[in-house]
N, C-alpha and C positions, 0 to 999 in steps of 0.2 A: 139243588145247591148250585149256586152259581162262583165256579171253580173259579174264572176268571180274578174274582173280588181277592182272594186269598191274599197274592200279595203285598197290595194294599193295607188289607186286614193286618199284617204280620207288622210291617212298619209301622201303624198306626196305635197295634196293643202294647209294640216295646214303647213307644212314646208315654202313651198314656200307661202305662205301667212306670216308668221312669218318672213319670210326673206323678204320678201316686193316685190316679184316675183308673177308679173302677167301675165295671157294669155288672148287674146280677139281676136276674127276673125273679119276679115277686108272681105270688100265686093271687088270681083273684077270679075263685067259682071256678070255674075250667077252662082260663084263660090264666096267660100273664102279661102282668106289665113290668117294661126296664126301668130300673132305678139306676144314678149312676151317683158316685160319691168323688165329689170334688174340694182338697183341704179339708176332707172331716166332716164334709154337710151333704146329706144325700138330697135327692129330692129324684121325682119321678116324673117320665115321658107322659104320664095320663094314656099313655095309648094304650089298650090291649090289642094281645097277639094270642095265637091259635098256635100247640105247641108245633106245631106240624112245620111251621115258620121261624119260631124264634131262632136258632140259632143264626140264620140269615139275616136277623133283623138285630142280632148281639153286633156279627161284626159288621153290619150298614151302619150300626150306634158308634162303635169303634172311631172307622173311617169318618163318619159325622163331627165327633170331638175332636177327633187329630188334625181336622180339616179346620174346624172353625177356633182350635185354642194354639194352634199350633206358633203363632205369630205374637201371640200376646204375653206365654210365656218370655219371648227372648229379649 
């Protein structure tokens, strides 16, 4: 766990929490992949992740969308 990321991660979930932007792992065989739902319409990273990982990779997803919606919003 890379402690560093945290509070990025925290700014970026109230955003996207404010904005109605969620992320949740989907199971697929023994792996998962992130889906994330934006306005209502989900759609998914196509990536898999090993659970050993995912959390790190929820809020790298987090930070990802706050980063790149965060201007288009305003």
């Amino acid at each position: 766990m890379n402690y560093n990321i945290l509070p990025k991660f925290y700014k970026a979930f109230s955003w996207c929490t404010n904005n109605d932007i969620k992320i949740y792992p989907q199971i697929r065989g023994k792996q998962f992949q992130l889906v994330y739902v934006i306005d209502g319409v989900a759609r998914s990273t196509g990536k898999l992740h090993d659970k050993d990982d995912l959390q790190q990779r929820i809020y790298e997803f987090y930070i990802y969308l706050y980063e790149k919606l965060k201007d288009a919003t305003n």
